[in-house]
N, C-alpha and C positions, 0 to 999 in steps of 0.2 A: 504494500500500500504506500500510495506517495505519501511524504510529509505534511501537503495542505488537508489530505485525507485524510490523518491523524489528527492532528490539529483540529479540523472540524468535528468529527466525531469526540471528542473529546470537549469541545465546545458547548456540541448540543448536548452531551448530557452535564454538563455542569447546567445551561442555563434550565433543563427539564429540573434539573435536583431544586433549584433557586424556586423555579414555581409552584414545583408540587411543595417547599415545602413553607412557601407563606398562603401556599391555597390550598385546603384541605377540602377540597367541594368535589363534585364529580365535573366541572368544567377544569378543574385545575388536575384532576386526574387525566382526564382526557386531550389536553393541551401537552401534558410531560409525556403522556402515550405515545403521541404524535413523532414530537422531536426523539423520542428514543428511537419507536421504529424506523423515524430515518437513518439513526445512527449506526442500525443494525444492519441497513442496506446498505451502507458502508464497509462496515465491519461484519459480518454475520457472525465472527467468533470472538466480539467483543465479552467478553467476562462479566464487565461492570454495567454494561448493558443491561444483560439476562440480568442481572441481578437488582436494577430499576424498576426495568418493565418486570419482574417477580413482584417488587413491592407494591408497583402501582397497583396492579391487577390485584393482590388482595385489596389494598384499598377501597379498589371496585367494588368489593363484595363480593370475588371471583377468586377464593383460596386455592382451589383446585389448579386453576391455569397458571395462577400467581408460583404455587411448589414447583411446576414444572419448570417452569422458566429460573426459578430458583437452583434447582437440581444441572439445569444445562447451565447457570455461571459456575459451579461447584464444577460439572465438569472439565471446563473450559480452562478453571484456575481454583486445582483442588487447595490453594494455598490461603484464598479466601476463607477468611473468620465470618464475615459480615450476612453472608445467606445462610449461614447453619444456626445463626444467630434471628434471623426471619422466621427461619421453619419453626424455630421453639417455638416464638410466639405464636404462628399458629396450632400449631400442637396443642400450647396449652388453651389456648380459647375453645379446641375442641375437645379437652378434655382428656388427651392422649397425654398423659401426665408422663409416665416412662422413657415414653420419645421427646420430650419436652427437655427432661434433665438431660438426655443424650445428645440433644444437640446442642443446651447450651453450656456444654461441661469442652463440647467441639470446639465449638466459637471463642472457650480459655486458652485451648489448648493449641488453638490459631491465631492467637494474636491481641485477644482481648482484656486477658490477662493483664496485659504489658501496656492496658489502659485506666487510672484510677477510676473513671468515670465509668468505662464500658465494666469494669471488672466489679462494683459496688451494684449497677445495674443488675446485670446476670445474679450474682449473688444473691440478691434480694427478690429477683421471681425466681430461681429455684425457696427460698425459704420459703415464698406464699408455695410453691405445690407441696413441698416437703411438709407443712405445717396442713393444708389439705389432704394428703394421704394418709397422714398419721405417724409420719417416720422425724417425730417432733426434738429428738435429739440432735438428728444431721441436719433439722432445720435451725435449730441454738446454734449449729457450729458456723453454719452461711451469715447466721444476725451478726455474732462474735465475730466473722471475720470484718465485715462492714464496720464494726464497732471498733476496732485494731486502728480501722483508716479514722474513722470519725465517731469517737464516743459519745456524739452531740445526734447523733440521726435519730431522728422522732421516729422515722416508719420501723427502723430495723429493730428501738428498741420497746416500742407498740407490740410490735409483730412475734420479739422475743418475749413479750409477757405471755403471750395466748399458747405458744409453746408450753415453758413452766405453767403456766396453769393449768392445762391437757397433762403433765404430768405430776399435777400433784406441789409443787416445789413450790407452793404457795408463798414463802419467806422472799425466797428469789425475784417470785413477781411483782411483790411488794415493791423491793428493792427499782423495779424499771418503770414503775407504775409511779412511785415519788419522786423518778429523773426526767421523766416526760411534765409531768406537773410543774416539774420546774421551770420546764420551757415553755407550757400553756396551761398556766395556771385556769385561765377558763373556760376550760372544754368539761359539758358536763356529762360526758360520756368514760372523761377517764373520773374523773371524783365517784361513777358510780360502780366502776369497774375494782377501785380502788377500795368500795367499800363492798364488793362482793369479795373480794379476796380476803378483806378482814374480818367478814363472815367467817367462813373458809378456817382463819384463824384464833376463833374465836373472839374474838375484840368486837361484839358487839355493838358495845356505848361507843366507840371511836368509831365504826361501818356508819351508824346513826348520824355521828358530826359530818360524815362526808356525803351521807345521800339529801341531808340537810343543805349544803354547798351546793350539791347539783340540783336543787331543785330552788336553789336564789339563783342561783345563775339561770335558769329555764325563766325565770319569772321577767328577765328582764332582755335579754340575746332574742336576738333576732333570729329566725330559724323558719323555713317554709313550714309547713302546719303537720305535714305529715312525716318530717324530722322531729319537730317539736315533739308531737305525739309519742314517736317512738321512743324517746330519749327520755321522757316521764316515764311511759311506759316501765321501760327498763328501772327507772330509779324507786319508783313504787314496789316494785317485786323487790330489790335489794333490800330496799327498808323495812318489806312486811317480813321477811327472813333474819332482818335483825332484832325486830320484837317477835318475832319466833324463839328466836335464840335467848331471850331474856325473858321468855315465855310473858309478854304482855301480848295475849291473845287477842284483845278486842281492837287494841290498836295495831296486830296481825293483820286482821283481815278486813278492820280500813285502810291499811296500807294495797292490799291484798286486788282489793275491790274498784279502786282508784285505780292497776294497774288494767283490771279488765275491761273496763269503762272505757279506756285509749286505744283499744282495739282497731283497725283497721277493719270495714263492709269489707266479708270475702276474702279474708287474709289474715286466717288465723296465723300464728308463731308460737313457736315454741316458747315465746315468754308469757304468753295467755294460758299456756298449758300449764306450765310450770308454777301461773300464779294460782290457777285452778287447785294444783295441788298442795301449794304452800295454803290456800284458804280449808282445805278440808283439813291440812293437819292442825292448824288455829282452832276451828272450829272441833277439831277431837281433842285437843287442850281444855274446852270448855263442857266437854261431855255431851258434846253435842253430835252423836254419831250417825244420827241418820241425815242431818242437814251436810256431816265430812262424806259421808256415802256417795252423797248426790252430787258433789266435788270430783270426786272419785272418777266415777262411773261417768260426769260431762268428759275428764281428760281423756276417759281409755276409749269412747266415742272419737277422739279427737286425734288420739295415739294408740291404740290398739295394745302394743309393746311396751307401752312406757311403765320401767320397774318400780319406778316412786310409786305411781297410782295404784300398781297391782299391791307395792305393800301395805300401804294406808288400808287398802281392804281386808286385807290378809288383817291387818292389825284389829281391826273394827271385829272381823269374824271373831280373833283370839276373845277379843275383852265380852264379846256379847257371851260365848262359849262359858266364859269363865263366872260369870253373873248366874 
């Protein structure tokens, strides 16, 4: 190929790269489409081409055509990080977790690594599928490693509390849950996360001072309606579990009740269930066993499976048995 023919191909996709990526529209997909395929009639074994027109085309909403074209830059220039690092992402949006880590452990192993920005990246969507699978250890090591480069990362160390908490390490989460606070003292999503963990460890009256915090902070933050909702939501079920825990039953399941009432038409959650069942065991605190029944029997309606609910009944059978 002549040199003006290099030059040029090399032109169009710089200016394709420039458009597509202050215009994220399907005219600014379709414009970088344009000057790539010319670049390709140029070059047909352009590398960074194929691997353009790979990204546009998922853009499109065309993941399928988008891999392939991905697959022929990879072939073209198996040296390329940069498309094995595309395919994860689709991967993981479809859900192909295994293949996901495969190729962006590729895309380290090609060059990314040897990027703090590209290499914090990768790190941290492997820890969201690792902490999605359940492999919550090897996802602490991906947060830690992010944490090495920057011990200030809100998501990495967010993302490491939900780990330790999946296993149990309740102290630990603690620990990331008061380093985040530090840096956004008014999100009341983590005050309430914070007082679900001091559930957890028993600290009660201190869970109380924090679902108290999130719910001043709800009172006054700005929040679309159905954020709003959910983020009481959640702090009423935390609170009805800390006068659970101090057995003040009646202010259990006003706590309890407030969370049900922020329900979403058509979208139940597992935090409607779970306050379902936190309200039946309040209400068998107060010996009130066939109104905990009716608790009971709304969540296993709702969850079929769910252990808490089967043993509130279990329990309610023991005590009637035993009467």
């Amino acid at each position: 190929m002549s040199p003006s023919n290099d030059n040029k191909k090399e032109s169009l996709i710089k200016l394709a790269t420039n458009i597509i990526s202050h215009n994220q529209s399907l005219e600014g997909f379709k414009k970088g489409l344009e000057l790539v395929d010319e670049a390709l009639k140029l070059d047909p074994d352009y590398a960074s081409a194929w691997y353009l027109k790979g990204n546009v085309l998922i853009g499109m909403a065309n993941p399928e055509e988008g891999v392939k074209c991905l697959n022929k830059a990879i072939e073209l220039d198996p040296k390329l990080a940069a498309p094995w690092y595309s395919k994860a992402l689709v991967s993981q949006k479809l859900g192909n977790y295994d293949e996901a880590l495969e190729y962006y452990d590729k895309s380290l192993d090609l060059g990314f690594k040897n990027s703090e920005n590209r290499y914090v990246d990768v790190l941290f969507r492997k820890g969201l599928i690792l902490n999605q699978i359940g492999r919550y250890e090897d996802a602490i090591e991906s947060f830690d490693e992010i944490l090495k480069i920057n011990p200030y990362s809100f998501d990495a160390l967010v993302s490491k509390s939900l780990a330790l908490g999946s296993l149990n390490r309740y102290g630990e989460e603690l620990e990331c849950l008061e380093k985040v606070l530090e840096m956004d003292s008014e999100n009341p999503m983590l005050w309430a996360n914070k007082g679900a963990v001091l559930n957890e460890l028993g600290k009660f009256e201190e869970a109380l001072k924090c679902t108290d915090k999130s719910l001043e902070i709800l009172e006054v933050k700005e929040l679309g309606i159905q954020n709003k909702n959910q983020n009481e939501q959640v702090t009423w079920y935390v609170r009805g579990n800390s006068f659970l825990g101090i057995k003040k039953y009646n202010e259990a399941i006003e706590s309890f009740n407030k969370s049900l009432e922020l329900y979403s038409e058509g979208n139940i959650s597992q935090v409607y269930i779970d306050s379902l069942i936190g309200k039946g065991n309040a209400l068998s605190g107060l010996n009130k066993q066939e109104e905990a029944l009716n608790c009971y029997n709304k969540a296993l309606e709702l969850s079929p499976d769910s252990a808490a609910a089967k043993k509130g009944k279990e329990d309610i059978s023991a005590y009637k048995s035993e009467k």
